[in-house]
PDB file of N, CA, C and O in Angstrom:
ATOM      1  N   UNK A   1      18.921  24.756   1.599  1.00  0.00           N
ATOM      2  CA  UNK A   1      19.325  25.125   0.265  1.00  0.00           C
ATOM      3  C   UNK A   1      20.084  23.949  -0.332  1.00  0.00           C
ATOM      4  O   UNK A   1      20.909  23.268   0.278  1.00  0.00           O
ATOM      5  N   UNK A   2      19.688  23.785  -1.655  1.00  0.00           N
ATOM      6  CA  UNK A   2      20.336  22.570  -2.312  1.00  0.00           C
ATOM      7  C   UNK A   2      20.315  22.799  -3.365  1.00  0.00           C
ATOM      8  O   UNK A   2      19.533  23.675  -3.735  1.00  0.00           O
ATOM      9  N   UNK A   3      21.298  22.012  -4.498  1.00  0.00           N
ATOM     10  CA  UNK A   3      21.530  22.071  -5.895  1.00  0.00           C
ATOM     11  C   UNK A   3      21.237  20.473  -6.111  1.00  0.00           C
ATOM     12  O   UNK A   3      21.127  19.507  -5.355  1.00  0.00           O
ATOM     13  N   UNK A   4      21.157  20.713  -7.731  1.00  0.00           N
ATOM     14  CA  UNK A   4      20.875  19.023  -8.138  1.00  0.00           C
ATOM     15  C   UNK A   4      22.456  18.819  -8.861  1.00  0.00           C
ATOM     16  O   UNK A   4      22.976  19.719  -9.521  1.00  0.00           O
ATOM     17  N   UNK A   5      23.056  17.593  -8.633  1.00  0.00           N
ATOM     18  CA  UNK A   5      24.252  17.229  -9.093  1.00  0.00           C
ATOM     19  C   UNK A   5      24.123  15.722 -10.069  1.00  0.00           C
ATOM     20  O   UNK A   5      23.309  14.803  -9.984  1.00  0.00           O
ATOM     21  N   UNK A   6      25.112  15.896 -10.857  1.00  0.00           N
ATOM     22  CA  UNK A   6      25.250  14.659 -11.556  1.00  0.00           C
ATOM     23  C   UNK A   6      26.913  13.867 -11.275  1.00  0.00           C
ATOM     24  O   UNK A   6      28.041  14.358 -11.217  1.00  0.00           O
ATOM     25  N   UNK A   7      26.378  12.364 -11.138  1.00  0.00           N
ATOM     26  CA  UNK A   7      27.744  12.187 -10.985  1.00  0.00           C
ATOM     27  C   UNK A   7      28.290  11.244 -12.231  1.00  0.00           C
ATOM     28  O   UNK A   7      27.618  11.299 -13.261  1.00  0.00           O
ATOM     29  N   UNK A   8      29.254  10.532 -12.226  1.00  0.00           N
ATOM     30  CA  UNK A   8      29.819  10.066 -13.370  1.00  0.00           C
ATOM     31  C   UNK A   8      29.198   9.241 -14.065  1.00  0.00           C
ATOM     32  O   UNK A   8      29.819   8.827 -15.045  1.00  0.00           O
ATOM     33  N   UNK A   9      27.800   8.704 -13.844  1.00  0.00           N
ATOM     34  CA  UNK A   9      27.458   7.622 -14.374  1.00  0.00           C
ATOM     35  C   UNK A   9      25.877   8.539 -15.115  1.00  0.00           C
ATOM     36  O   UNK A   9      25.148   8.042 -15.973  1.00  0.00           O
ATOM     37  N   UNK A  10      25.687   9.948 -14.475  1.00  0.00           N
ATOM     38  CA  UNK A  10      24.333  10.764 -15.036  1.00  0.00           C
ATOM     39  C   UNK A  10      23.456  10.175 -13.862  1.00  0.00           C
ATOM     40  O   UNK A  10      22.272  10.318 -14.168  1.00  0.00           O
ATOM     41  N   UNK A  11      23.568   9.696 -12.898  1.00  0.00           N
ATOM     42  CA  UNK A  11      22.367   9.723 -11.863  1.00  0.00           C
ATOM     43  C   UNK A  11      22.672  11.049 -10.996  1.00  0.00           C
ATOM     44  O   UNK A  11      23.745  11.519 -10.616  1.00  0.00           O
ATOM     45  N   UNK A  12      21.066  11.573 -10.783  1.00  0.00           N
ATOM     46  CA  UNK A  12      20.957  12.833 -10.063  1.00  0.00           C
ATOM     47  C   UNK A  12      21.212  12.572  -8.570  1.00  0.00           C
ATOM     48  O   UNK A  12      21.338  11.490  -7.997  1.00  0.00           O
ATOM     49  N   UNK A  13      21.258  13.842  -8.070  1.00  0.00           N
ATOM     50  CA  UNK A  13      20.941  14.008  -6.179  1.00  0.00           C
ATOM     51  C   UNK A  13      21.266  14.869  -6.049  1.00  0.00           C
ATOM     52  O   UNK A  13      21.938  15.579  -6.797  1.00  0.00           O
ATOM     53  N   UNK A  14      20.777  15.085  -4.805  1.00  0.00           N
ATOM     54  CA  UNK A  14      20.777  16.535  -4.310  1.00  0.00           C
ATOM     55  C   UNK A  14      21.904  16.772  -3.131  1.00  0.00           C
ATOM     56  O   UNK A  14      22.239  15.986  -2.245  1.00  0.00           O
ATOM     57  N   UNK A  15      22.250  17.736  -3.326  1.00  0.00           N
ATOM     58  CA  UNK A  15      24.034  18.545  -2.686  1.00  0.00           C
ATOM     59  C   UNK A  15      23.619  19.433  -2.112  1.00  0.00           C
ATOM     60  O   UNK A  15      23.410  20.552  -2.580  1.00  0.00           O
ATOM     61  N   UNK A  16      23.365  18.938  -0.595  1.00  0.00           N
ATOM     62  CA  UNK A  16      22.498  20.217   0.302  1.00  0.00           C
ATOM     63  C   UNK A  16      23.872  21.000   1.032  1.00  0.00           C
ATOM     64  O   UNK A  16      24.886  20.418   1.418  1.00  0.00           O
ATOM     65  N   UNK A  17      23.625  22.352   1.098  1.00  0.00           N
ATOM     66  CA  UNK A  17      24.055  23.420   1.250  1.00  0.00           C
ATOM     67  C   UNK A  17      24.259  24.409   2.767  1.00  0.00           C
ATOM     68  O   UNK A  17      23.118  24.793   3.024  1.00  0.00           O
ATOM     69  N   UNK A  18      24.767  24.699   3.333  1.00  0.00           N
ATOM     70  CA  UNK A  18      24.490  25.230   4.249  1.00  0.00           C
ATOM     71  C   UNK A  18      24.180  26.847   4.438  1.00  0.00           C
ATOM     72  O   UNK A  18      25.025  27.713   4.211  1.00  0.00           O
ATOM     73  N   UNK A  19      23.272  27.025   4.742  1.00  0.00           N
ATOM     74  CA  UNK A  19      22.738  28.636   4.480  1.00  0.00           C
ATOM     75  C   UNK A  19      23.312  29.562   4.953  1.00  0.00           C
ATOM     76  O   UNK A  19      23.970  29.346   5.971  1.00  0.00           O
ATOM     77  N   UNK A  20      23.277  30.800   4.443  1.00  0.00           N
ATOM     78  CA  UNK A  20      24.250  31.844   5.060  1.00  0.00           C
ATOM     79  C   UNK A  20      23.976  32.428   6.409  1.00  0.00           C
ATOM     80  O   UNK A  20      22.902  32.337   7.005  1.00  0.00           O
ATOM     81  N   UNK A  21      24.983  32.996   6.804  1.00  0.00           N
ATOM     82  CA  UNK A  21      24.087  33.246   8.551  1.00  0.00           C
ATOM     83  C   UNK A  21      23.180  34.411   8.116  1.00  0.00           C
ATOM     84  O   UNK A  21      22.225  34.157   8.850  1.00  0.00           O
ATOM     85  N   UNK A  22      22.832  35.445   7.475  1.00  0.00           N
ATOM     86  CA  UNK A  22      21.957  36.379   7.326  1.00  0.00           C
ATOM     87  C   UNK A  22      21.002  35.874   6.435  1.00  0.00           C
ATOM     88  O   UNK A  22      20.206  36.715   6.016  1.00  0.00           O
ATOM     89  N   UNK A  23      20.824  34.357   5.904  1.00  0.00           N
ATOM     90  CA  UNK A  23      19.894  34.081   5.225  1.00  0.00           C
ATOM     91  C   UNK A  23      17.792  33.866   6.022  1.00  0.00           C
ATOM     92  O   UNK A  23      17.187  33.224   6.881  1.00  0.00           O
ATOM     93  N   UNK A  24      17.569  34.774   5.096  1.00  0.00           N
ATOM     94  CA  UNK A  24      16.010  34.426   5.865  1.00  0.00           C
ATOM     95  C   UNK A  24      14.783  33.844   5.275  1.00  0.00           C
ATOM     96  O   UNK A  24      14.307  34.329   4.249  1.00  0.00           O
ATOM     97  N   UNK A  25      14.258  32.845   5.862  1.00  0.00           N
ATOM     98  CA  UNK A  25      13.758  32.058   4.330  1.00  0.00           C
ATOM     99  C   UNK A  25      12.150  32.847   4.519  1.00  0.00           C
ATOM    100  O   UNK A  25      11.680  33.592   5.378  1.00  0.00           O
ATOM    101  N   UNK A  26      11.641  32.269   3.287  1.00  0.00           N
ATOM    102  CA  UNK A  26      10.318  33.268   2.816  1.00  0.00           C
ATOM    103  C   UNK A  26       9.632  32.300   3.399  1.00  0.00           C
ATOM    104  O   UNK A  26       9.918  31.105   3.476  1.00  0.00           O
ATOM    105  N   UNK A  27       8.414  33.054   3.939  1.00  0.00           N
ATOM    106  CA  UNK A  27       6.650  32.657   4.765  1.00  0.00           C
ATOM    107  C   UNK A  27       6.427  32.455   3.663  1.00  0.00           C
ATOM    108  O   UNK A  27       6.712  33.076   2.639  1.00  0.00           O
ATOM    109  N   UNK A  28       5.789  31.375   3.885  1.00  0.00           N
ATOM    110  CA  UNK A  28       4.881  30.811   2.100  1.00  0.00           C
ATOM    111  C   UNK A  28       3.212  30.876   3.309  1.00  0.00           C
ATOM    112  O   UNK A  28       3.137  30.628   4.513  1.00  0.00           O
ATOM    113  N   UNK A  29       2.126  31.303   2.334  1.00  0.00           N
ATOM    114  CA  UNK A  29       1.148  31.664   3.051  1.00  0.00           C
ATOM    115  C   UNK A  29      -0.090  31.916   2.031  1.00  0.00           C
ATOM    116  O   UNK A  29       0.196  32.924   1.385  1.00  0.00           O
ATOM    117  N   UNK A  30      -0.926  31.577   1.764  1.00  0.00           N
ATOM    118  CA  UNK A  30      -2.393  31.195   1.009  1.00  0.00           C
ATOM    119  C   UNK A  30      -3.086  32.470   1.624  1.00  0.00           C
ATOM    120  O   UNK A  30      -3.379  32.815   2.768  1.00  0.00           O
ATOM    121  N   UNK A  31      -3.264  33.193  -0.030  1.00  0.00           N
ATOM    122  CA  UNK A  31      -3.923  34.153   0.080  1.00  0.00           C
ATOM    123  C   UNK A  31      -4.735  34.747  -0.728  1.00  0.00           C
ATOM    124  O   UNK A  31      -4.459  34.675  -1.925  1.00  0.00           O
ATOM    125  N   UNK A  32      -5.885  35.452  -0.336  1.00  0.00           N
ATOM    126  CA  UNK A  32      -7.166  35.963  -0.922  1.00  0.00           C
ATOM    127  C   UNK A  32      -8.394  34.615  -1.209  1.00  0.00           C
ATOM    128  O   UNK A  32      -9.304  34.585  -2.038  1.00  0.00           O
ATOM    129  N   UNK A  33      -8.006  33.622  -0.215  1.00  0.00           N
ATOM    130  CA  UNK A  33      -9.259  33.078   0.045  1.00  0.00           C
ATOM    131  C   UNK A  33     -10.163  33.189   0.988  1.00  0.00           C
ATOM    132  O   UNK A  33     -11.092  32.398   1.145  1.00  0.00           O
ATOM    133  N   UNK A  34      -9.914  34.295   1.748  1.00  0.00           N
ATOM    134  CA  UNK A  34     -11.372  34.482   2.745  1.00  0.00           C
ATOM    135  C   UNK A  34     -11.860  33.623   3.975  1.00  0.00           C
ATOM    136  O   UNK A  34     -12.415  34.032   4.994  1.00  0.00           O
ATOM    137  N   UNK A  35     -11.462  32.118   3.574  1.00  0.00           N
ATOM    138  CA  UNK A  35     -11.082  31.095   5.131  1.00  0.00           C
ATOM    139  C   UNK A  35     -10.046  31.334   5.323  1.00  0.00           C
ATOM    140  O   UNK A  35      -9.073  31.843   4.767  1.00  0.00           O
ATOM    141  N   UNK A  36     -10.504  30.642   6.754  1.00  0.00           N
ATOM    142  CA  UNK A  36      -9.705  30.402   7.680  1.00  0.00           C
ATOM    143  C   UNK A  36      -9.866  28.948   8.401  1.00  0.00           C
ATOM    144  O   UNK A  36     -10.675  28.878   9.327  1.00  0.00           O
ATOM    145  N   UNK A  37      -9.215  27.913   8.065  1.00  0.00           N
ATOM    146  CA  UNK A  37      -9.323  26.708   8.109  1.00  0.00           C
ATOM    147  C   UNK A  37      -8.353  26.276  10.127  1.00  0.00           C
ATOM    148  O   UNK A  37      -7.276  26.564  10.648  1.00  0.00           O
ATOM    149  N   UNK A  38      -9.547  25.524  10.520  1.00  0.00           N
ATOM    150  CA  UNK A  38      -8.715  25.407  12.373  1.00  0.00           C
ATOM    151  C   UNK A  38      -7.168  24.253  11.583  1.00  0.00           C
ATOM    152  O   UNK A  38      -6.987  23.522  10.610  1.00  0.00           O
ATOM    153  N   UNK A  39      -6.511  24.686  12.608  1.00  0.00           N
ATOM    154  CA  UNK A  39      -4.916  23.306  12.437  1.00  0.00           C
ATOM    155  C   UNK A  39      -5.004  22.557  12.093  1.00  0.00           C
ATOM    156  O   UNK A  39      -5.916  22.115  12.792  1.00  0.00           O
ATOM    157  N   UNK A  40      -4.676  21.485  11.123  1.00  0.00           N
ATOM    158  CA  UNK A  40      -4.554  20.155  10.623  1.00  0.00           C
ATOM    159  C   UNK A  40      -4.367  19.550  12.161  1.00  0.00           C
ATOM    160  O   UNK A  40      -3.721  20.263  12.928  1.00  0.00           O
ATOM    161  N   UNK A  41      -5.033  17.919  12.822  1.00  0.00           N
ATOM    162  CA  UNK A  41      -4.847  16.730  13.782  1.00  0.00           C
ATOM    163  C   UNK A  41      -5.088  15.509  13.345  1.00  0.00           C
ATOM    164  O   UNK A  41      -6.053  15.088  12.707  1.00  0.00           O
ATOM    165  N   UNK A  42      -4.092  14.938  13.753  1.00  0.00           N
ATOM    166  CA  UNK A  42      -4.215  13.209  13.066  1.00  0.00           C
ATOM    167  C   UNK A  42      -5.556  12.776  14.353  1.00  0.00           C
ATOM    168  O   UNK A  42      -5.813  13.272  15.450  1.00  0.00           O
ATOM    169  N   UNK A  43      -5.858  12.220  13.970  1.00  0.00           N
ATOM    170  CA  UNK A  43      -7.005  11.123  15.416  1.00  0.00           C
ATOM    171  C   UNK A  43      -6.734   9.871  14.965  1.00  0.00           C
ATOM    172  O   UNK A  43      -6.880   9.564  13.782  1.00  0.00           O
ATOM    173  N   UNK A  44      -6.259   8.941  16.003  1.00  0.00           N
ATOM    174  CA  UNK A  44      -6.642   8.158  15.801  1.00  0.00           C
ATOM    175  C   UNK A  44      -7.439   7.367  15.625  1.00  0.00           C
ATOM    176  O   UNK A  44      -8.264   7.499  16.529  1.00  0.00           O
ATOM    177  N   UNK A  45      -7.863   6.166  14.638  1.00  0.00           N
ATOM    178  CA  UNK A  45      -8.977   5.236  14.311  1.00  0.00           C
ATOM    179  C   UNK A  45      -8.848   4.152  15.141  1.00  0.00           C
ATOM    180  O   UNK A  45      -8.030   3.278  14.853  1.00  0.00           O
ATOM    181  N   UNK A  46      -9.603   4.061  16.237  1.00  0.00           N
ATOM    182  CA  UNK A  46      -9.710   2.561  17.154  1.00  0.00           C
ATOM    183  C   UNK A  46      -9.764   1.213  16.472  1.00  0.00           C
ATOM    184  O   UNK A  46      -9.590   0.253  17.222  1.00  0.00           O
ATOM    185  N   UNK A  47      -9.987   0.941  15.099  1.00  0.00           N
ATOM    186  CA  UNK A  47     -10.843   0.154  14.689  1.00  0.00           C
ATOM    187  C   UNK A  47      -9.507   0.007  13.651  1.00  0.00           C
ATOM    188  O   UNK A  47      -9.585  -1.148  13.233  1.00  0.00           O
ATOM    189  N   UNK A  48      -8.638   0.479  13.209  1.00  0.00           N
ATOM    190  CA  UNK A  48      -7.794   0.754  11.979  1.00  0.00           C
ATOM    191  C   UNK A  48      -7.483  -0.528  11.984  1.00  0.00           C
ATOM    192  O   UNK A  48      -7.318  -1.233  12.979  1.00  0.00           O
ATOM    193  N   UNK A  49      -7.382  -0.918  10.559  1.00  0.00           N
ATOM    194  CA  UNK A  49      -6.860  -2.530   9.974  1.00  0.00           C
ATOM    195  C   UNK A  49      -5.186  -2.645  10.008  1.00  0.00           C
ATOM    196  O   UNK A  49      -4.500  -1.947   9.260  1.00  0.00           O
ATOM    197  N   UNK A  50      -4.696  -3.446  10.802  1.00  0.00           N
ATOM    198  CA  UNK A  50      -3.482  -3.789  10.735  1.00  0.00           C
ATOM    199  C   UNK A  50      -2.990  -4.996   9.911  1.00  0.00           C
ATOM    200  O   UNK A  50      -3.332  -6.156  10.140  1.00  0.00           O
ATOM    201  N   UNK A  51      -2.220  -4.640   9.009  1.00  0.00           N
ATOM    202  CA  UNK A  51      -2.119  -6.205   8.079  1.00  0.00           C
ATOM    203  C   UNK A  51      -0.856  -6.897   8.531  1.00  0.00           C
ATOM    204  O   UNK A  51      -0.459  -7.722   7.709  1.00  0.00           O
ATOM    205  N   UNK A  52      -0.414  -6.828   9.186  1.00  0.00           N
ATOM    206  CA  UNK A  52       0.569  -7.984   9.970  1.00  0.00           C
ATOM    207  C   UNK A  52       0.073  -8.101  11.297  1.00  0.00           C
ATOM    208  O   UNK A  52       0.934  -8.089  12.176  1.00  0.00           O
ATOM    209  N   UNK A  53      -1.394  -8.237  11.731  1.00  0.00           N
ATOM    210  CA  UNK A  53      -2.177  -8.952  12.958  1.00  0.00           C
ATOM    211  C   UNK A  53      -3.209  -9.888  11.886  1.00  0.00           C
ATOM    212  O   UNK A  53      -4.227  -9.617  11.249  1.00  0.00           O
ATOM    213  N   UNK A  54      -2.249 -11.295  12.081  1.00  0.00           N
ATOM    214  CA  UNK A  54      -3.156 -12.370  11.849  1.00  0.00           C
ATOM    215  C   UNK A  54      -4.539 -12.960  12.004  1.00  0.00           C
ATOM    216  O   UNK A  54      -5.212 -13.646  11.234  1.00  0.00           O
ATOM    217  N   UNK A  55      -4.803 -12.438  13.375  1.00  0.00           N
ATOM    218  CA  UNK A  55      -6.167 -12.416  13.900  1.00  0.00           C
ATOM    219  C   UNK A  55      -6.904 -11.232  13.802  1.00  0.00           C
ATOM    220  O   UNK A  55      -7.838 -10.949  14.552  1.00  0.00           O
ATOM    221  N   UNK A  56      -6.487 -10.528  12.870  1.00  0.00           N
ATOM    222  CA  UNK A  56      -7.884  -9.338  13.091  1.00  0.00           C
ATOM    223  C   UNK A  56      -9.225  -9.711  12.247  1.00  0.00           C
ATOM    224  O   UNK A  56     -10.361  -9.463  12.654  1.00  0.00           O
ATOM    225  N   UNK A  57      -8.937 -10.313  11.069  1.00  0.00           N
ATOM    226  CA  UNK A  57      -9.930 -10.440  10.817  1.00  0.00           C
ATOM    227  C   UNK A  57     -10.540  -9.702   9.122  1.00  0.00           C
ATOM    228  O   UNK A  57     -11.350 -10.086   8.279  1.00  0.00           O
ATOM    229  N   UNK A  58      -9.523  -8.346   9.275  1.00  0.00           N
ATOM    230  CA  UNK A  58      -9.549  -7.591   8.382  1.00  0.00           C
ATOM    231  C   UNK A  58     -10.321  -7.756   6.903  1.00  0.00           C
ATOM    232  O   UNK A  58     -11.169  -8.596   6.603  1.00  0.00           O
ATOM    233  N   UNK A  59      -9.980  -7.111   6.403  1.00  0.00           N
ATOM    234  CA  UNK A  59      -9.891  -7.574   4.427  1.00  0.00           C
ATOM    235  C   UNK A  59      -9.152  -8.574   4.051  1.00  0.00           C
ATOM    236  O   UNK A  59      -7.936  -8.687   4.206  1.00  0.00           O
ATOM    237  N   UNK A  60     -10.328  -9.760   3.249  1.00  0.00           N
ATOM    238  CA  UNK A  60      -9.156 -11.050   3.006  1.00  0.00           C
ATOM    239  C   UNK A  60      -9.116 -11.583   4.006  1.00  0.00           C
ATOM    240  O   UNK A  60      -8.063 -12.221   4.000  1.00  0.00           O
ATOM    241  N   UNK A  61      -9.549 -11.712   4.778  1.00  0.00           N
ATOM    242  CA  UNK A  61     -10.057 -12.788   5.804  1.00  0.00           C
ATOM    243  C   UNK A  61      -9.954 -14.370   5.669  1.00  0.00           C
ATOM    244  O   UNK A  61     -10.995 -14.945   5.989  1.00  0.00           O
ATOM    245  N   UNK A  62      -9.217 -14.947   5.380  1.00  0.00           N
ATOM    246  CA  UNK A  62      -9.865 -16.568   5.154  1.00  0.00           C
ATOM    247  C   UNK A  62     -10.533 -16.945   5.474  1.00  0.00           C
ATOM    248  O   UNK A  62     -11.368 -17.434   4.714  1.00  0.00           O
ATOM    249  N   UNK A  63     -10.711 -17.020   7.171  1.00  0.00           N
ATOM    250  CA  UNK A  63     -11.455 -17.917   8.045  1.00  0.00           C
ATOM    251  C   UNK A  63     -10.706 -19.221   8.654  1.00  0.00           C
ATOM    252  O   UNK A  63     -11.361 -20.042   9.295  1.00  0.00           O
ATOM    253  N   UNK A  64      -9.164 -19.409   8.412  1.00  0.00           N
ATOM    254  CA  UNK A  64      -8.758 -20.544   8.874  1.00  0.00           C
ATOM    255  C   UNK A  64      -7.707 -20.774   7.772  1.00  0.00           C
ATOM    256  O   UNK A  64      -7.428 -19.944   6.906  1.00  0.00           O
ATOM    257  N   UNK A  65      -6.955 -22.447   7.952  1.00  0.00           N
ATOM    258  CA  UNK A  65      -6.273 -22.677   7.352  1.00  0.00           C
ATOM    259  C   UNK A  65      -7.105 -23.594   6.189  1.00  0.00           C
ATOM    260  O   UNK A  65      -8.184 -24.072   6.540  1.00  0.00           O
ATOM    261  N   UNK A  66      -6.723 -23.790   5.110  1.00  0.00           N
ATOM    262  CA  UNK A  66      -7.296 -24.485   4.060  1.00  0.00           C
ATOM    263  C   UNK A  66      -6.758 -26.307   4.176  1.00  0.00           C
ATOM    264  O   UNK A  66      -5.554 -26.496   4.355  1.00  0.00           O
ATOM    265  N   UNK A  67      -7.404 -27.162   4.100  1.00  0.00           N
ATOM    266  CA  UNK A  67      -7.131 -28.705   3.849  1.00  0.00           C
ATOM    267  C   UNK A  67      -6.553 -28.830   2.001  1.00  0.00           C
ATOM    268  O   UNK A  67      -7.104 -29.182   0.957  1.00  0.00           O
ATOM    269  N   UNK A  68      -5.522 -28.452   2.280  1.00  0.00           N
ATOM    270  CA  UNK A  68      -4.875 -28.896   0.451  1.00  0.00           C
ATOM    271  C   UNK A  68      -5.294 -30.094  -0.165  1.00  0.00           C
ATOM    272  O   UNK A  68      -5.693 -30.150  -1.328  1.00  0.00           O
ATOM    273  N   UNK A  69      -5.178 -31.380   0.869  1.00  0.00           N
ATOM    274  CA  UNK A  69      -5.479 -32.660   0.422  1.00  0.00           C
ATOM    275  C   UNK A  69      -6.653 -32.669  -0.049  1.00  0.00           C
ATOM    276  O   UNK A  69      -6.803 -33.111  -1.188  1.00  0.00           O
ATOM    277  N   UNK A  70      -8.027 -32.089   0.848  1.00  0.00           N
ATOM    278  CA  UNK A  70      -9.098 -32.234   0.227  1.00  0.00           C
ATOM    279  C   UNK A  70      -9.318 -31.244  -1.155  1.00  0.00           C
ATOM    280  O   UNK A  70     -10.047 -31.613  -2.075  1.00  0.00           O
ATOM    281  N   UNK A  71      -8.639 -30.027  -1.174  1.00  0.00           N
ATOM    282  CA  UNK A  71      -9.066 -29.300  -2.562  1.00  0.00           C
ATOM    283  C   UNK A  71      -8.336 -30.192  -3.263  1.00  0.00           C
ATOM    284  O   UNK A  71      -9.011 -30.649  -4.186  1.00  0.00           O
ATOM    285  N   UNK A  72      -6.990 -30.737  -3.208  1.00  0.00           N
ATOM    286  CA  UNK A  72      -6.550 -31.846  -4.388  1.00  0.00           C
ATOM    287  C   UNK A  72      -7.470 -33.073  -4.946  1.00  0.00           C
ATOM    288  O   UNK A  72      -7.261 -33.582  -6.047  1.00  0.00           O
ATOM    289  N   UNK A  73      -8.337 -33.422  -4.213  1.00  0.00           N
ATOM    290  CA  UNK A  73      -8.980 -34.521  -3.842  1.00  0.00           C
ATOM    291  C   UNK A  73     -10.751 -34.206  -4.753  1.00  0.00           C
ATOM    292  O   UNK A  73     -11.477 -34.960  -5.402  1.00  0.00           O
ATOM    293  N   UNK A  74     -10.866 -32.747  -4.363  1.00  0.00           N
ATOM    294  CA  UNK A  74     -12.218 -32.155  -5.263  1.00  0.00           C
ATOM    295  C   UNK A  74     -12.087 -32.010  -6.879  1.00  0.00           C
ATOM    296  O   UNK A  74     -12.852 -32.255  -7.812  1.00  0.00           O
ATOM    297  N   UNK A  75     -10.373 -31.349  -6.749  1.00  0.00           N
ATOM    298  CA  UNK A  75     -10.055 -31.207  -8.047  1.00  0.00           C
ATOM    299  C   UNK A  75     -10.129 -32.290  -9.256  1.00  0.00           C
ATOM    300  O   UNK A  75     -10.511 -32.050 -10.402  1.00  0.00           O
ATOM    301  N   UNK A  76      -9.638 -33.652  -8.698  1.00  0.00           N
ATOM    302  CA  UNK A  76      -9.793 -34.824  -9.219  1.00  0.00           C
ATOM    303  C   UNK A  76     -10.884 -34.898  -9.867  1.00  0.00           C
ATOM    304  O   UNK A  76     -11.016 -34.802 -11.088  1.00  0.00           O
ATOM    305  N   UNK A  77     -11.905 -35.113  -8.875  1.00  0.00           N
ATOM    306  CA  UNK A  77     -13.347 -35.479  -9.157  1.00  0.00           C
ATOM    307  C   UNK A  77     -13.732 -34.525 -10.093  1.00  0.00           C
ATOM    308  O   UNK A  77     -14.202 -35.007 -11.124  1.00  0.00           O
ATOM    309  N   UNK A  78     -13.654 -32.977 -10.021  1.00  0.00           N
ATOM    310  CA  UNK A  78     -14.163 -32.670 -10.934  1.00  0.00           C
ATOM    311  C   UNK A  78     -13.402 -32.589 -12.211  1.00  0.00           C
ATOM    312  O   UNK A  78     -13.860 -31.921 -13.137  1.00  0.00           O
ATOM    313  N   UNK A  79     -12.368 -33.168 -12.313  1.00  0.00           N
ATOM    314  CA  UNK A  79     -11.782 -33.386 -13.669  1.00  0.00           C
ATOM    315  C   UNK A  79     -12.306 -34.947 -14.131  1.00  0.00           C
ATOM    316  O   UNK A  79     -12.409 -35.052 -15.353  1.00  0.00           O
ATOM    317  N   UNK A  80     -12.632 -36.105 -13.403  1.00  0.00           N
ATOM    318  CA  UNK A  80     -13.433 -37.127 -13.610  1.00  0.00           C
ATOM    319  C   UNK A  80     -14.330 -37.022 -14.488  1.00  0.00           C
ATOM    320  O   UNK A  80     -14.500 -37.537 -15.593  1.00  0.00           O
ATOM    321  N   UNK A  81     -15.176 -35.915 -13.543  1.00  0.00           N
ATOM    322  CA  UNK A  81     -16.848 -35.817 -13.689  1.00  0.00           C
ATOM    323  C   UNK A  81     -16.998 -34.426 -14.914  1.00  0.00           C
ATOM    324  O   UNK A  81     -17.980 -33.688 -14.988  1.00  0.00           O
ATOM    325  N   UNK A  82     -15.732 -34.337 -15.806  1.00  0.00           N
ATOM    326  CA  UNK A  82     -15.574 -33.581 -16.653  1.00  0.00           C
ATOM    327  C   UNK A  82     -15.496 -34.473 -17.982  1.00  0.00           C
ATOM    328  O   UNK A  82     -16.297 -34.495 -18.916  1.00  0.00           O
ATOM    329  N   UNK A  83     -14.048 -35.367 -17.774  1.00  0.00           N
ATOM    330  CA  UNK A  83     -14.176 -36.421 -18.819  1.00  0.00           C
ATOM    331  C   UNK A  83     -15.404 -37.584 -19.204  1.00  0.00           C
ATOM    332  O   UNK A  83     -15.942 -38.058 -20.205  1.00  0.00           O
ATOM    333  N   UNK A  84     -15.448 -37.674 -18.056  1.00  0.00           N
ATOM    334  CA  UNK A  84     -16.933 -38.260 -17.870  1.00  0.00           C
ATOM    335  C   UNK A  84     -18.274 -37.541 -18.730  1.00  0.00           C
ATOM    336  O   UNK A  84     -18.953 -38.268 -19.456  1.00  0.00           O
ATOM    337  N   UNK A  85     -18.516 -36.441 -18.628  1.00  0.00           N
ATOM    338  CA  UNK A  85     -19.401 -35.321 -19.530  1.00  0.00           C
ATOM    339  C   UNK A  85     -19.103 -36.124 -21.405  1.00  0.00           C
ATOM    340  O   UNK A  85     -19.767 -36.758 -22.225  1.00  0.00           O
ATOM    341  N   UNK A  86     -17.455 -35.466 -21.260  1.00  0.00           N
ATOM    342  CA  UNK A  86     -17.457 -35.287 -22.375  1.00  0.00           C
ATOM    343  C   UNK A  86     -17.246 -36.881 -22.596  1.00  0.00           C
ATOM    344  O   UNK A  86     -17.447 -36.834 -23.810  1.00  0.00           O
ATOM    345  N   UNK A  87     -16.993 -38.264 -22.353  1.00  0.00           N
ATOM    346  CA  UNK A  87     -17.596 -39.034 -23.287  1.00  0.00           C
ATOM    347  C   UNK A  87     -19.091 -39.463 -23.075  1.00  0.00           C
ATOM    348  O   UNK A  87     -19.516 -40.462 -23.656  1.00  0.00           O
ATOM    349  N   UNK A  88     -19.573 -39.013 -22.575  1.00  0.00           N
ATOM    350  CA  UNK A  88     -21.202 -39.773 -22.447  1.00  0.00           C
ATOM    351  C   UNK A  88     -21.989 -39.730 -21.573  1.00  0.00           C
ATOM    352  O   UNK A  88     -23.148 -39.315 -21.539  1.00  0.00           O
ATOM    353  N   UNK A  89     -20.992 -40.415 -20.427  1.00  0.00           N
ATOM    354  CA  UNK A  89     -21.676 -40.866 -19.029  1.00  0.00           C
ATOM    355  C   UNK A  89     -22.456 -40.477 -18.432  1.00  0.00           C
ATOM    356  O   UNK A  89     -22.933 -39.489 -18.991  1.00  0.00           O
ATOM    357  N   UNK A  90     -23.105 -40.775 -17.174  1.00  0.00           N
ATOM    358  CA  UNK A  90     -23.950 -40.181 -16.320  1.00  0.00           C
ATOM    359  C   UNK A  90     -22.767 -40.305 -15.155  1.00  0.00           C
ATOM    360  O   UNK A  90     -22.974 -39.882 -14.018  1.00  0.00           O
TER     361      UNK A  90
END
């Protein structure tokens, strides 16, 4: 049992309560649908993607580490072979 409280500044929370000793709380229970559904079970997935295991492989995968120097090095060229376009050249 709990109430919602405000304190001096207007932020909420909750002010939990301790229940009475003759208190009995209500069965909450789904009814007049005709199933009968077996227990909710987690299973585990053998295969499940972990994203802090570097090597799995997962989603987003790189494949390795990247050479910066050489993408700096491509980038050049194709800013060259851009200006190059635009005045004329072959």
């Amino acid at each position: 049992m709990g109430r919602i409280v405000h304190d001096d500044r207007g932020s909420a929370s909750v002010e939990w309560q301790d229940a009475p000793d003759d208190y009995e709380r209500p069965v909450l229970k789904i009814e007049g649908t005709g199933v009968s559904a077996p227990p909710l079970s987690i299973k585990e997935e053998p295969n499940k993607f972990n994203p802090y295991d570097r090597g799995s492989g997962g989603p987003g995968a790189g494949g390795g580490k990247r050479d910066l120097k050489k993408l700096s090095e491509w980038i050049k060229l194709m800013r060259e072979m851009e200006e190059r376009k635009k005045k004329g050249d072959e």
